[in-house]
N, CA, C and O atoms as a Tripos MOL2 file, in Angstrom:
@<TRIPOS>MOLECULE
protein
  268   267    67     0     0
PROTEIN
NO_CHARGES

@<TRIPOS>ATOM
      1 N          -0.3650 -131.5450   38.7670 N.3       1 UNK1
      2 CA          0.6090 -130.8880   39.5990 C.3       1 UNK1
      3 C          -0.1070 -130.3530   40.8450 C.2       1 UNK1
      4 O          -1.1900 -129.7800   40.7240 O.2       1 UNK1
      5 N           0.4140 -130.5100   41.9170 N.am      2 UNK2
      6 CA          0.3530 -129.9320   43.1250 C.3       2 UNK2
      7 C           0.6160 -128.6690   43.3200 C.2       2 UNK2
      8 O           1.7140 -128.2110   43.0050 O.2       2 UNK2
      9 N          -0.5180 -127.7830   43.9620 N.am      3 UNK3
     10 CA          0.1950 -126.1400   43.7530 C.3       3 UNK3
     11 C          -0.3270 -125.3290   44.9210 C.2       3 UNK3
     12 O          -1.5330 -125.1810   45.1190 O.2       3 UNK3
     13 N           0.6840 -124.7730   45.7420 N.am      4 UNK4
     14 CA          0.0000 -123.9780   46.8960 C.3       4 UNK4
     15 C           0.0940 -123.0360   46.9810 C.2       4 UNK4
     16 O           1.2360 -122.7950   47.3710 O.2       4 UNK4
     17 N          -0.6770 -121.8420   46.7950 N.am      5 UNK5
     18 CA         -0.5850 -120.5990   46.9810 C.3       5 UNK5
     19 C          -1.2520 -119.8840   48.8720 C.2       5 UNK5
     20 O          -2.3690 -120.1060   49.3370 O.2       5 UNK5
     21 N          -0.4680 -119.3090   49.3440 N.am      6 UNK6
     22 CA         -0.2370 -118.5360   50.5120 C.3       6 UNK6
     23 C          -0.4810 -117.4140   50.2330 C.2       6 UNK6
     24 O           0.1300 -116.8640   49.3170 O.2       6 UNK6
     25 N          -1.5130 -116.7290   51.0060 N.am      7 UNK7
     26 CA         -1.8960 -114.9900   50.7780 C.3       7 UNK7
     27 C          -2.5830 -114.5540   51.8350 C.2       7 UNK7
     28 O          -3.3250 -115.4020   52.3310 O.2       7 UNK7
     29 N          -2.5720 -113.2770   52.4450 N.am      8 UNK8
     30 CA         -3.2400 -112.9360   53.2060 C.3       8 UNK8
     31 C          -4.0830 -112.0290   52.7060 C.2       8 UNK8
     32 O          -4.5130 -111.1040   53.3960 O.2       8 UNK8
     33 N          -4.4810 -112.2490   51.1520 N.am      9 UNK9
     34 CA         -5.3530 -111.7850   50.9500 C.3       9 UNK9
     35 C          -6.3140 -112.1680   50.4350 C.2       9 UNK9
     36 O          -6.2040 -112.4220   49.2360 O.2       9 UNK9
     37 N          -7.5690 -112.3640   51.0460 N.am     10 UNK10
     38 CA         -8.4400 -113.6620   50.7220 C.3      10 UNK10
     39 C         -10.1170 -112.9270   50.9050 C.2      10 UNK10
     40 O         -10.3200 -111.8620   51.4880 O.2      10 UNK10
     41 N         -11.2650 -113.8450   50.2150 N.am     11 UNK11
     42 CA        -12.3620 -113.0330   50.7210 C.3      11 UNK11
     43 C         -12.0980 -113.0270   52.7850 C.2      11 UNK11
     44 O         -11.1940 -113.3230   53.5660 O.2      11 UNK11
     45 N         -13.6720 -112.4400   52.8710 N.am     12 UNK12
     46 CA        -14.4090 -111.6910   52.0480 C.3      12 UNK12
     47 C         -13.9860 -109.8400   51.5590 C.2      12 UNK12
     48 O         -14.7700 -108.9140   51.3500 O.2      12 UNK12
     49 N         -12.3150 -109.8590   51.5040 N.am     13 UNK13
     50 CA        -12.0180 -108.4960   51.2170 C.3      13 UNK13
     51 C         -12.0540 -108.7090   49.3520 C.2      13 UNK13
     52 O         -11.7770 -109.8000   48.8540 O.2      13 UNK13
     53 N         -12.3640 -107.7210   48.6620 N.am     14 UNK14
     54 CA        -12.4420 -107.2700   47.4680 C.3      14 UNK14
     55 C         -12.1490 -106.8540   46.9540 C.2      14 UNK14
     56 O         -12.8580 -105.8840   46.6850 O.2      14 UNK14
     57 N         -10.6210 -106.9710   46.0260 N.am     15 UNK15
     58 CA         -9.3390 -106.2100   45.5080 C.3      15 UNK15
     59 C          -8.9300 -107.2310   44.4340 C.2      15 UNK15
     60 O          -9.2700 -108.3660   44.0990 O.2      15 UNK15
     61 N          -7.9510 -106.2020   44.0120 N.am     16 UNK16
     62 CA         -7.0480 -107.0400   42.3820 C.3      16 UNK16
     63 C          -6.9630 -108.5630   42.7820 C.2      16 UNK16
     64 O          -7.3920 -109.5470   42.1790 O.2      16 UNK16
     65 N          -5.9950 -108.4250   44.4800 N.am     17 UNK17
     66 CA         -5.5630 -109.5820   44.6470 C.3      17 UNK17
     67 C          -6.1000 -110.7640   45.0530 C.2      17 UNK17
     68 O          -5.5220 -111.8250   44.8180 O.2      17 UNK17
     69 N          -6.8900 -110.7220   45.4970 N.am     18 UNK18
     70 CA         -8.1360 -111.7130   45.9250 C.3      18 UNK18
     71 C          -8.9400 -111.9930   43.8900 C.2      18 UNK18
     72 O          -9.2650 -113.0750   43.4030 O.2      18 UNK18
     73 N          -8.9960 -110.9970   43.4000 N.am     19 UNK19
     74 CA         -9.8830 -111.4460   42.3510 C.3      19 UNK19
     75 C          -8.8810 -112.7390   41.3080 C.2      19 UNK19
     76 O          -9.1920 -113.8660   40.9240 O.2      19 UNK19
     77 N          -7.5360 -111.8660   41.1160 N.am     20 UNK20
     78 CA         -6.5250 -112.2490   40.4590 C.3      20 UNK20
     79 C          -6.6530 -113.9320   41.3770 C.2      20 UNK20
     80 O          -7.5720 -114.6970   41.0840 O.2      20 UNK20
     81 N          -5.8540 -114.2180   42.2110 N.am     21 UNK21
     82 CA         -5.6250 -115.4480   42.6160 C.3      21 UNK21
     83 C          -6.9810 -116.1980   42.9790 C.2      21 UNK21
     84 O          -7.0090 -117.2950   43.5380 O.2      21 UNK21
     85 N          -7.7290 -115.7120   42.7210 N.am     22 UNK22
     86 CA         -9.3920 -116.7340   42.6580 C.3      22 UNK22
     87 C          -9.4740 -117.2540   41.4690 C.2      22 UNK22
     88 O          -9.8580 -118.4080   41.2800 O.2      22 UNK22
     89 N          -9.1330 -116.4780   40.5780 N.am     23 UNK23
     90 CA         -8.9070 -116.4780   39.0100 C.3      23 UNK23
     91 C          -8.0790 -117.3960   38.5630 C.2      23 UNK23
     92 O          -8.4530 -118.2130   37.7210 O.2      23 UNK23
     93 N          -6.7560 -117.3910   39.0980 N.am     24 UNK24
     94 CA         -5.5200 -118.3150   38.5220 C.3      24 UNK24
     95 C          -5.8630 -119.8600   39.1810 C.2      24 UNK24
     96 O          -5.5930 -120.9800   38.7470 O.2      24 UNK24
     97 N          -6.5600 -119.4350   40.3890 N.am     25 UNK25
     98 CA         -6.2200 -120.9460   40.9690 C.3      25 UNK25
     99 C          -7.7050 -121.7700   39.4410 C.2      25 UNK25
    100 O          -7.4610 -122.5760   38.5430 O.2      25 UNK25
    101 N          -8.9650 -121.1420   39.7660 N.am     26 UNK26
    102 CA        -10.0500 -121.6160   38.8800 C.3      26 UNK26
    103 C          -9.3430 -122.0560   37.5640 C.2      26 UNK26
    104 O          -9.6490 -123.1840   37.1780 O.2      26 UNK26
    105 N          -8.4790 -121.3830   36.8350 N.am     27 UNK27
    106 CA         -7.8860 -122.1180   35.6130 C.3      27 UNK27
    107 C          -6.7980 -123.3020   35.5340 C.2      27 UNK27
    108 O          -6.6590 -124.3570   34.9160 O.2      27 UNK27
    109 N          -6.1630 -122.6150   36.4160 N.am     28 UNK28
    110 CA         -5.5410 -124.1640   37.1770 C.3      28 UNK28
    111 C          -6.1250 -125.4760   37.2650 C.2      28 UNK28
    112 O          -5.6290 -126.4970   36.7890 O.2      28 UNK28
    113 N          -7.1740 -125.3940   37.8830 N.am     29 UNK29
    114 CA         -8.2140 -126.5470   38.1410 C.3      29 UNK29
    115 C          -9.0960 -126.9680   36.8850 C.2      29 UNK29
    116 O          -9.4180 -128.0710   36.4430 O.2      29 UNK29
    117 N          -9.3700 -125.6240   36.4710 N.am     30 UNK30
    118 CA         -9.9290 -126.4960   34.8150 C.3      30 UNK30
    119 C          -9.1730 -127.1550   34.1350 C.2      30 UNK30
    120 O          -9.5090 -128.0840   33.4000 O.2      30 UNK30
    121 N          -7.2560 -126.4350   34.4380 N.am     31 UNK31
    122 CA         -6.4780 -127.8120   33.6350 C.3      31 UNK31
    123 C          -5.6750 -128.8330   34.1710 C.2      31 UNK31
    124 O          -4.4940 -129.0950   33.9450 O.2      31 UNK31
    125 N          -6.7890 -129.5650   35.1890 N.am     32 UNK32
    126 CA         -6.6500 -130.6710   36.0100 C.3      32 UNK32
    127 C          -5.5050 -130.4520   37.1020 C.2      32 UNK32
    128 O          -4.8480 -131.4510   37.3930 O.2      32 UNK32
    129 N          -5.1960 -129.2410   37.7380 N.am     33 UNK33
    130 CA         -4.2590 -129.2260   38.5480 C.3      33 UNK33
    131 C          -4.9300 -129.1790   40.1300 C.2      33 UNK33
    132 O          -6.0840 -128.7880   40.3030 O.2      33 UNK33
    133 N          -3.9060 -129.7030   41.4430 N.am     34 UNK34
    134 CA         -4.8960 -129.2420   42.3270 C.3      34 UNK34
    135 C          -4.6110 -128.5160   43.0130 C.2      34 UNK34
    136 O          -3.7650 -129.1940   43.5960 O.2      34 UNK34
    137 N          -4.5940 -127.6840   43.4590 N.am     35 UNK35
    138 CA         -5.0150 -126.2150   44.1920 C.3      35 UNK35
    139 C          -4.9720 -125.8190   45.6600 C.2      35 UNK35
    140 O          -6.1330 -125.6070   46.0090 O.2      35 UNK35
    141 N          -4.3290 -125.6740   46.4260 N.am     36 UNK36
    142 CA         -4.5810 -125.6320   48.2920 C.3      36 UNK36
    143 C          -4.1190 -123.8220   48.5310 C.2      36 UNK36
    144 O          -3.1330 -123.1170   48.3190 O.2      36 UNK36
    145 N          -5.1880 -123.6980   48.9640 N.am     37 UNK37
    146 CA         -5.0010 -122.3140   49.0050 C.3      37 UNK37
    147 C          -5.0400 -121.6760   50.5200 C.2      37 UNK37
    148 O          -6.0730 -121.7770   51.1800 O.2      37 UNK37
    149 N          -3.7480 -120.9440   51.1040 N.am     38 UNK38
    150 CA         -3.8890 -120.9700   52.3790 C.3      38 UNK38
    151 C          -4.0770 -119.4100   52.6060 C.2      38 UNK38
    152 O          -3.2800 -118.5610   52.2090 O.2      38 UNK38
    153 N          -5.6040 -119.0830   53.5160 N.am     39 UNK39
    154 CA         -5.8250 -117.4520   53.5620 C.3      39 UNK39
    155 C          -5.9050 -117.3150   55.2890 C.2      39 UNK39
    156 O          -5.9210 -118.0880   56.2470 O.2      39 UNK39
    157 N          -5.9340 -116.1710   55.1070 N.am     40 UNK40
    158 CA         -6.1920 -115.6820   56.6360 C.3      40 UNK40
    159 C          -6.6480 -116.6890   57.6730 C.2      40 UNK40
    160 O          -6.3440 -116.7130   58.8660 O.2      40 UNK40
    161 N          -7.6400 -117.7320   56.8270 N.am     41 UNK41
    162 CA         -8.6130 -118.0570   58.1450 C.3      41 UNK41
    163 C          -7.1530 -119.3190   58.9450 C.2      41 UNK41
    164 O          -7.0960 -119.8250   60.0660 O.2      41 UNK41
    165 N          -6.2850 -119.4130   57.8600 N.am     42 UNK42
    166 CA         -4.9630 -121.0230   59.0050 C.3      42 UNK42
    167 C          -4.4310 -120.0570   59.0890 C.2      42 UNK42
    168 O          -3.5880 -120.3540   58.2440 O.2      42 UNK42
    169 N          -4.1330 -119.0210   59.4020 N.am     43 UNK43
    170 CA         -2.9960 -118.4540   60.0140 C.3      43 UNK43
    171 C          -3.2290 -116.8550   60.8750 C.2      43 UNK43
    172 O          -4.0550 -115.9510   60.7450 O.2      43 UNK43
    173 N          -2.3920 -117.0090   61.5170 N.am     44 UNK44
    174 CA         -2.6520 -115.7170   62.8010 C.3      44 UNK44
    175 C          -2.3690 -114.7850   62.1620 C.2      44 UNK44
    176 O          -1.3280 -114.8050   61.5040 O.2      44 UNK44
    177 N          -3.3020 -113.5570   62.1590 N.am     45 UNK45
    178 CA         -3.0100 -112.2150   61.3400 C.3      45 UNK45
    179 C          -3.4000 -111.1580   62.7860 C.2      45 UNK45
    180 O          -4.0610 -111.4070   63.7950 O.2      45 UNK45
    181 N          -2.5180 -109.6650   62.2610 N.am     46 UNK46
    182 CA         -2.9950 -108.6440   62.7340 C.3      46 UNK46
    183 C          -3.7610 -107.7750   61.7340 C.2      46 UNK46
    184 O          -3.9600 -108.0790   60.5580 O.2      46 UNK46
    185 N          -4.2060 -106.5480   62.4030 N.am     47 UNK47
    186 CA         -5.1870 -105.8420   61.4520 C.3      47 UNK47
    187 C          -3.9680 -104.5610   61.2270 C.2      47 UNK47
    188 O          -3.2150 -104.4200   62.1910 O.2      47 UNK47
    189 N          -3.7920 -103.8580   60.3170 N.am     48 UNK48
    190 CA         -2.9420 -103.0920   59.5810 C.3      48 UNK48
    191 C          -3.2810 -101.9300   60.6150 C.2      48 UNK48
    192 O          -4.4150 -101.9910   61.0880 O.2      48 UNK48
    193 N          -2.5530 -100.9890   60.9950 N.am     49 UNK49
    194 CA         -2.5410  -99.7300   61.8010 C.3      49 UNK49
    195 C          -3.1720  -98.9780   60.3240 C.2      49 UNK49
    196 O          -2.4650  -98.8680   59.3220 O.2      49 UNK49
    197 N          -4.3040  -98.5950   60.3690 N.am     50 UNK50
    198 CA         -4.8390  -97.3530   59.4590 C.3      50 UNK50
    199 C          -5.7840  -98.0600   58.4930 C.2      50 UNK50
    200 O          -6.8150  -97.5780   58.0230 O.2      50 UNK50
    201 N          -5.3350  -99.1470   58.2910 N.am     51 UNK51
    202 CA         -6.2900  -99.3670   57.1440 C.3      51 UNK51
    203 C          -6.8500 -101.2340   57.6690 C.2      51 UNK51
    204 O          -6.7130 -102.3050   57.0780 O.2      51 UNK51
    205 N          -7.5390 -100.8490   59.1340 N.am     52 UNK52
    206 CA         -8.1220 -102.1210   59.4570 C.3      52 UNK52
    207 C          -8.6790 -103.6860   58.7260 C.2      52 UNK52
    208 O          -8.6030 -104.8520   59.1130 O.2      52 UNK52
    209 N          -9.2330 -103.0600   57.5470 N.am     53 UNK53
    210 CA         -9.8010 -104.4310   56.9720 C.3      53 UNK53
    211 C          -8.8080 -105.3610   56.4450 C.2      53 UNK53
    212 O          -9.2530 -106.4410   56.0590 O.2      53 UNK53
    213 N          -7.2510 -105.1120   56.3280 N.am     54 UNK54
    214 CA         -6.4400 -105.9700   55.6950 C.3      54 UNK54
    215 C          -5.5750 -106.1250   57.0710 C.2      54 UNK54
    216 O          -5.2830 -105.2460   57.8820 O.2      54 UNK54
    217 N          -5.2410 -107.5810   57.0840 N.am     55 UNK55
    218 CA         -4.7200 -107.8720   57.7590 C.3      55 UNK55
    219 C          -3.3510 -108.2760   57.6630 C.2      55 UNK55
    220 O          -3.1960 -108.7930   56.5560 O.2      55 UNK55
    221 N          -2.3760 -108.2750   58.2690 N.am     56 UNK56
    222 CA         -0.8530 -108.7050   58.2470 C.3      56 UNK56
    223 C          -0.6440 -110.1000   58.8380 C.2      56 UNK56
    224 O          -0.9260 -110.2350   60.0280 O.2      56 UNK56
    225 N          -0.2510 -111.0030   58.2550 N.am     57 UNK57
    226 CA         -0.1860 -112.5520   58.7480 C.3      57 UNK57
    227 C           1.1160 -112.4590   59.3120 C.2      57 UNK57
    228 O           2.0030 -111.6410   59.0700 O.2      57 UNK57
    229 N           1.0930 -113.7800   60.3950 N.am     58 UNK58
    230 CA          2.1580 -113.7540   61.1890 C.3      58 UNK58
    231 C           2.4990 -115.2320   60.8480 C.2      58 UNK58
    232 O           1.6820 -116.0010   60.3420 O.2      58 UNK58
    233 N           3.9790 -115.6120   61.2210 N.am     59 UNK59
    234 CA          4.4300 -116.9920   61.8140 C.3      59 UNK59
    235 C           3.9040 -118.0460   60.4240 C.2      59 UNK59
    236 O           3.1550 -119.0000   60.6380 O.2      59 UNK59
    237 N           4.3580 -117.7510   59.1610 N.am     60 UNK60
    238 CA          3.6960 -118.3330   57.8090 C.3      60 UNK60
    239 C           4.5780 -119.6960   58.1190 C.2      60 UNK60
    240 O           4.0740 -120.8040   58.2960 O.2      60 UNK60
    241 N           6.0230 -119.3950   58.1500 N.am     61 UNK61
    242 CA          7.2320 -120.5740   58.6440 C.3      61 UNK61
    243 C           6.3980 -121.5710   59.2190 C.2      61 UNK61
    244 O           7.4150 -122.2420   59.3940 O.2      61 UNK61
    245 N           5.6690 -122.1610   59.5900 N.am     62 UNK62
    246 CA          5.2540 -123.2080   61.0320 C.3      62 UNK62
    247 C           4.3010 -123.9300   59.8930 C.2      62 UNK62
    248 O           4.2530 -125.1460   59.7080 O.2      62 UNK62
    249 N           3.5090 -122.8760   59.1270 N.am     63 UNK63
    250 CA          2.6500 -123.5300   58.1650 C.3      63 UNK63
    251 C           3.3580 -124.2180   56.1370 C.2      63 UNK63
    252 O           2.7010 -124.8890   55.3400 O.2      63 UNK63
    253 N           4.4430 -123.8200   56.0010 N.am     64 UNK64
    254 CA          5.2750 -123.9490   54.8880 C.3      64 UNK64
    255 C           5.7570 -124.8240   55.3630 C.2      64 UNK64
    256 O           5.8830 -125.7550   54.5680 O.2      64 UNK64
    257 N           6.2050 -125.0620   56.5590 N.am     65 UNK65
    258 CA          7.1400 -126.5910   56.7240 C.3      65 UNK65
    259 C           6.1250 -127.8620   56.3430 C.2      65 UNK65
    260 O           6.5800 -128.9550   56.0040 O.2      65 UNK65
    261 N           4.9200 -127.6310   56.4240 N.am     66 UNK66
    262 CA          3.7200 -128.8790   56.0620 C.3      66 UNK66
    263 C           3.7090 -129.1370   54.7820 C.2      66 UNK66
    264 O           3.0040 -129.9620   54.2030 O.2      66 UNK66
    265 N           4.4930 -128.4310   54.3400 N.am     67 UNK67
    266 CA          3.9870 -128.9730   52.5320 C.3      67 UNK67
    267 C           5.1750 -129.0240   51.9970 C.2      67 UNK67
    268 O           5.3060 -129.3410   50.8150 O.2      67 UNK67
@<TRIPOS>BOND
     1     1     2 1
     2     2     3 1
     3     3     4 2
     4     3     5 am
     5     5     6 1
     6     6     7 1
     7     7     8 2
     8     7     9 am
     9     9    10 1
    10    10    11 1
    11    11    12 2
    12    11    13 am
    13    13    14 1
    14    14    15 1
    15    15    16 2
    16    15    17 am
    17    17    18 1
    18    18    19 1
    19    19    20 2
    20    19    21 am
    21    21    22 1
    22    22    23 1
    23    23    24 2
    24    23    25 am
    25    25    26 1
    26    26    27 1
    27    27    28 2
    28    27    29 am
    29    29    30 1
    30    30    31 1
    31    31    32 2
    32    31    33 am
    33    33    34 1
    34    34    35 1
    35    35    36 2
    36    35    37 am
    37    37    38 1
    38    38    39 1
    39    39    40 2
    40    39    41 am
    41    41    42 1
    42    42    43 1
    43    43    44 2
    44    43    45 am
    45    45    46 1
    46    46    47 1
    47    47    48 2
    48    47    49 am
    49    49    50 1
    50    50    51 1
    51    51    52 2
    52    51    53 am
    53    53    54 1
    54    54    55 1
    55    55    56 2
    56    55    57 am
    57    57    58 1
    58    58    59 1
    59    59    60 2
    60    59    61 am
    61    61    62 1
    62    62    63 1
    63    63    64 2
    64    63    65 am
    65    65    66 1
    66    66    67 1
    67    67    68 2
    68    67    69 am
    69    69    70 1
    70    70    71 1
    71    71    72 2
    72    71    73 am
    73    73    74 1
    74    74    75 1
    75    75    76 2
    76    75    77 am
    77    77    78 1
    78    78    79 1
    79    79    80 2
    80    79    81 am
    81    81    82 1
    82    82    83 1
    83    83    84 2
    84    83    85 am
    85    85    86 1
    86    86    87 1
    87    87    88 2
    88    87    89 am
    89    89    90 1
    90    90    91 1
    91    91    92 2
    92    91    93 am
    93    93    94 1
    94    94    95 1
    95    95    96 2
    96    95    97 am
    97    97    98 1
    98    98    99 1
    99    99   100 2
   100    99   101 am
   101   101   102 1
   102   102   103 1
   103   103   104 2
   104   103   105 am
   105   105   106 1
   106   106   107 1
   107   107   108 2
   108   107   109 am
   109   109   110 1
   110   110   111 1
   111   111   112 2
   112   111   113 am
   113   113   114 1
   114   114   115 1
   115   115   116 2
   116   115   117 am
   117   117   118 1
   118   118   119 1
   119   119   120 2
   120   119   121 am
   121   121   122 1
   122   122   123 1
   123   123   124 2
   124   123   125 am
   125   125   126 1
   126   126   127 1
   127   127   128 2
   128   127   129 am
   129   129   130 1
   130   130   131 1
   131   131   132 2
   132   131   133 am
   133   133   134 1
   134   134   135 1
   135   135   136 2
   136   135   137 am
   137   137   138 1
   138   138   139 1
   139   139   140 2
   140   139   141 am
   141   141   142 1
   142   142   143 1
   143   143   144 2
   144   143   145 am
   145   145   146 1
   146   146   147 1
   147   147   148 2
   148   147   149 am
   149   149   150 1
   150   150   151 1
   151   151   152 2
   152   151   153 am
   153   153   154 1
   154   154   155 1
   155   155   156 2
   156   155   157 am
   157   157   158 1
   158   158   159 1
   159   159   160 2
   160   159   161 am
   161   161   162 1
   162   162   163 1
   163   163   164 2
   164   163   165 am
   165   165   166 1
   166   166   167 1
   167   167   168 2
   168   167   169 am
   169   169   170 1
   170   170   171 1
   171   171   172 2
   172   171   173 am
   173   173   174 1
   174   174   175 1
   175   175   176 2
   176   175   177 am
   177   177   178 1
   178   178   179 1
   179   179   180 2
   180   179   181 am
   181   181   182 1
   182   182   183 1
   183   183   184 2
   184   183   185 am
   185   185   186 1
   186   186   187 1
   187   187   188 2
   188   187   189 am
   189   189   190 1
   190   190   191 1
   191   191   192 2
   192   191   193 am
   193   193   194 1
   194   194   195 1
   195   195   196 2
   196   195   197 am
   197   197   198 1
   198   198   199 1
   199   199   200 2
   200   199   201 am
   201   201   202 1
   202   202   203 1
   203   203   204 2
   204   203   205 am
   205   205   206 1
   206   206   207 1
   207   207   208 2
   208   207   209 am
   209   209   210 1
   210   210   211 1
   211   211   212 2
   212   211   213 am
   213   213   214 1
   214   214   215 1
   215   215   216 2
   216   215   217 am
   217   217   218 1
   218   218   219 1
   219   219   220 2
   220   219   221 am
   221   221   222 1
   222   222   223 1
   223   223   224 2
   224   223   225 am
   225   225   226 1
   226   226   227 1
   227   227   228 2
   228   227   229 am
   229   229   230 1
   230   230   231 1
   231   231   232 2
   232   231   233 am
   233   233   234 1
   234   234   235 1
   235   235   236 2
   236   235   237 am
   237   237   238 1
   238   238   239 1
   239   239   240 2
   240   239   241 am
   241   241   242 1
   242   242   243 1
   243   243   244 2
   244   243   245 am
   245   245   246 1
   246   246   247 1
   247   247   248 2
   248   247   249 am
   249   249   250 1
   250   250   251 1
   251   251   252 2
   252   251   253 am
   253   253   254 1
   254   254   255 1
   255   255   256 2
   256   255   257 am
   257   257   258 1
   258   258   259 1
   259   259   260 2
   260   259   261 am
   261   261   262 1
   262   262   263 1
   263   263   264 2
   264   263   265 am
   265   265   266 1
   266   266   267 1
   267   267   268 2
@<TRIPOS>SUBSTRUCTURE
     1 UNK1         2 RESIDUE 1 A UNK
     2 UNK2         6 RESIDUE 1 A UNK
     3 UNK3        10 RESIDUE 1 A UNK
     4 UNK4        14 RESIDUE 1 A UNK
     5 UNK5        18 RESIDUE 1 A UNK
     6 UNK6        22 RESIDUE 1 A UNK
     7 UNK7        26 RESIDUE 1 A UNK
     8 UNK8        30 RESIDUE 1 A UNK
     9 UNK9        34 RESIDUE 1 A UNK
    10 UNK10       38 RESIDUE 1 A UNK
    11 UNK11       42 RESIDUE 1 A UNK
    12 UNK12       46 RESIDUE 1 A UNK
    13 UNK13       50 RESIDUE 1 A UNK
    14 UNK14       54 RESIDUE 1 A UNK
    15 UNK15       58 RESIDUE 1 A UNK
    16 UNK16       62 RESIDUE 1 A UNK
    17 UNK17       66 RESIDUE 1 A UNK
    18 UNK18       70 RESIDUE 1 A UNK
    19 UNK19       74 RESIDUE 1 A UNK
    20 UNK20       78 RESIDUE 1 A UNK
    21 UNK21       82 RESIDUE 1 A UNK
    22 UNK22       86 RESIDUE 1 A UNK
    23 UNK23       90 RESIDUE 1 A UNK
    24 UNK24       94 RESIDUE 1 A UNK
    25 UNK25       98 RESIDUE 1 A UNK
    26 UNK26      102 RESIDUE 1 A UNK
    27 UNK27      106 RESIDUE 1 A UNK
    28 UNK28      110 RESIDUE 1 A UNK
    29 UNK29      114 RESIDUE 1 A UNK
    30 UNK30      118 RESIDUE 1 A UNK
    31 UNK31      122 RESIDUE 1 A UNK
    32 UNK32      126 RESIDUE 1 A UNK
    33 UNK33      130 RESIDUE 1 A UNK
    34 UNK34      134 RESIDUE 1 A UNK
    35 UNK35      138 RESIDUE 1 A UNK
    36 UNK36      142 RESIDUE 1 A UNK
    37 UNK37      146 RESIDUE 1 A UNK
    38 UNK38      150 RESIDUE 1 A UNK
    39 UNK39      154 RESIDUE 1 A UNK
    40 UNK40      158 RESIDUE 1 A UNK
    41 UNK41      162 RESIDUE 1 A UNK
    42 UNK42      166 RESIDUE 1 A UNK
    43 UNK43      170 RESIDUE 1 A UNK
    44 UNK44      174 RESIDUE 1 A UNK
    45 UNK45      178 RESIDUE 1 A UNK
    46 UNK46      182 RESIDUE 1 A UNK
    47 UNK47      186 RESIDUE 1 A UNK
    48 UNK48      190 RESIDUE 1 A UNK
    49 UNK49      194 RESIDUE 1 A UNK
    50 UNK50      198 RESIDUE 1 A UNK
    51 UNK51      202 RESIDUE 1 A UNK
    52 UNK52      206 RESIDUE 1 A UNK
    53 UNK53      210 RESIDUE 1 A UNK
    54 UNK54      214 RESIDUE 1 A UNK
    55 UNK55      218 RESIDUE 1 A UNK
    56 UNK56      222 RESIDUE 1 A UNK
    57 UNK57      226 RESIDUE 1 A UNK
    58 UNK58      230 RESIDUE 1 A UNK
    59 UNK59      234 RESIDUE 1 A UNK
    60 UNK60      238 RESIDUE 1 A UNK
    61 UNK61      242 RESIDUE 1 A UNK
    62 UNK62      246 RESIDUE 1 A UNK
    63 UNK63      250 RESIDUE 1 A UNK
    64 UNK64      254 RESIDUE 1 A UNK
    65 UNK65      258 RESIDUE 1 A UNK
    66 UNK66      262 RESIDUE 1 A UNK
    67 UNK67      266 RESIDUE 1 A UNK
């Protein structure tokens, strides 16, 4: 199966959610599935007012129509 997960939360930040979906996709792939994982670096983000290191992605629409 084909499987794409979209997040703007990706290394090198260090949280549940980055650990969690590093995690799911790796078992995924051990049971022969393949995996496209789209983070910050394909898509235009801003940096959060207050809490700079996480960023807010923009314009995801332009990149979901590809798949």
């Amino acid at each position: 199966m084909k499987i794409l997960i979209i997040t703007d939360a990706w290394f090198p930040q260090v949280n549940g959610v980055v650990t969690t979906l590093s995690n799911v996709a790796y078992q995924l792939r051990l049971k022969g599935h393949t995996v496209d994982i789209i983070d910050p670096s394909r898509f235009k983000t801003l940096p959060l007012p207050g809490y700079r290191e996480i960023r807010i992605s923009l314009n995801l629409g332009r990149i979901k129509k590809n798949y």
